[in-house]
C-alpha positions in Angstrom: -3.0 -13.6 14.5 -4.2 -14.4 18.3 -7.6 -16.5 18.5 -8.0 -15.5 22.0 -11.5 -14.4 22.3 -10.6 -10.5 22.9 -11.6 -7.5 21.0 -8.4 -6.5 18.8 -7.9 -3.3 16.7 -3.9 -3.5 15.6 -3.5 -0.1 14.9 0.6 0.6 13.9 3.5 -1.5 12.8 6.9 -1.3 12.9 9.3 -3.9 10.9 12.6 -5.6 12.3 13.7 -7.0 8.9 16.9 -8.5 10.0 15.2 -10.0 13.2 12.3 -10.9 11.2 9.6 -9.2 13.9 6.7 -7.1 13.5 6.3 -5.3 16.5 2.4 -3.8 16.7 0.0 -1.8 18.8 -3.2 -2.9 19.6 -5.6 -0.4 20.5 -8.3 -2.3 21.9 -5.9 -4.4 24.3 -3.0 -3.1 26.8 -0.3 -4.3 24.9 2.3 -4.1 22.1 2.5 -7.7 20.2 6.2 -9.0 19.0 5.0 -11.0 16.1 7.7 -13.5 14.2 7.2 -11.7 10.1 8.4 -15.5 8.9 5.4 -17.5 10.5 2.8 -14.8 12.2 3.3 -16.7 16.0 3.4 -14.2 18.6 6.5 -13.9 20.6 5.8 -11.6 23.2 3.1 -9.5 24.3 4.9 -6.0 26.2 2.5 -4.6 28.7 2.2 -1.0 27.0 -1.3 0.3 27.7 -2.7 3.0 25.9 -0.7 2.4 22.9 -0.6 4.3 19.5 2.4 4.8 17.3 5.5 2.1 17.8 8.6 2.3 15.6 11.9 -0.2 15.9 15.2 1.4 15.9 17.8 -1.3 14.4 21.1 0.9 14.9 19.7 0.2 19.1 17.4 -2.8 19.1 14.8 -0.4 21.0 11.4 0.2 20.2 9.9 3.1 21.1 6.0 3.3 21.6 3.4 6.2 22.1 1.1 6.5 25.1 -1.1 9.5 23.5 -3.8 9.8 27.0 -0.7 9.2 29.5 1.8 12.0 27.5 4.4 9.2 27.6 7.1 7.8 25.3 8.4 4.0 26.4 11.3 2.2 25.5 11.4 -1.6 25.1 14.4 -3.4 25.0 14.6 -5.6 21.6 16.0 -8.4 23.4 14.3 -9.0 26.6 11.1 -6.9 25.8 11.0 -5.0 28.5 10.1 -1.4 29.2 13.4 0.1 30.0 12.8 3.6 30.2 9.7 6.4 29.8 9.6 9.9 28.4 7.2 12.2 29.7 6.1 14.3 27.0 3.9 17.5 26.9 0.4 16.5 26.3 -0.3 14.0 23.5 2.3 12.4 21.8 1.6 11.4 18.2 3.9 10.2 15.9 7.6 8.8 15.9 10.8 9.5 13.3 14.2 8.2 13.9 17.7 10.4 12.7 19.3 8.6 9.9 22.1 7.1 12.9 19.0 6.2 14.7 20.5 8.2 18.1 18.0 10.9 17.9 14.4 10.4 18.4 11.5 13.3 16.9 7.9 12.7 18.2 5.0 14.7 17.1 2.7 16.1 19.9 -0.4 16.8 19.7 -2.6 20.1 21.9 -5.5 19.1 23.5 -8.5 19.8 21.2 -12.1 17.8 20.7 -15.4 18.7 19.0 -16.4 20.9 20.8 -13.3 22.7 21.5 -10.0 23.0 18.7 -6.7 23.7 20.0 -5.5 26.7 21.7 -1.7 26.0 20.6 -0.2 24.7 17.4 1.5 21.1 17.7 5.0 20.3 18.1 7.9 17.8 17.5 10.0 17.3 20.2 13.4 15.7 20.0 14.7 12.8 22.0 18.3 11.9 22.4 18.6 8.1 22.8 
């Protein structure tokens, strides 16, 4: 997909069937890629560093994308790409589901926790209105 030299590790995907786009994180770079699903060209590369989970809302032509070490949700424009609006979020947020009218957002945060020390508090969803 990009012969550029870089260390990549695409780590989520979210489809855009009728706009024929993949959009995907990369782990290992500080960006989001828009890739065309019809050819595999890149179309845009959104500055979104730290990225984990991404998932395309079609009812909004949004994309919303998880920024687990910053506590941050972003919005991206599905037009112009841009980051059009961020969601702090109590420590790490995880995971992203959409309602069924795609106006309400759920993201699953994670409590810190490592090794050498598990979580103090169970996780949570927290719920977005878009």
């Amino acid at each position: 997909m990009q012969d550029d030299g870089k260390a990549h590790f695409y780590l989520n995907l979210s489809l855009d069937t009728a706009g024929h786009r993949a959009f995907i994180t990369d782990s290992k770079q500080p960006e989001v890629l828009v890739v065309d699903t019809r050819d595999g060209k890149v179309l845009e590369k959104i500055a979104a560093p730290e990225s984990l989970a991404v998932l395309f809302n079609p009812a909004r032509n949004e994309a919303y994308v998880t920024h687990r070490k910053a506590g941050e949700v972003s919005v991206i424009d599905g037009k112009s790409y841009k980051v059009v609006k961020t969601f702090k979020t109590p420590t790490h947020p995880n995971s992203l589901a959409l309602s069924e009218d795609g106006k309400t957002l759920y993201v699953s945060v994670k409590q810190a926790s490592s090794r050498e020390k598990e979580a103090t508090a169970p996780d949570d969803v927290i719920r977005i209105a878009l």
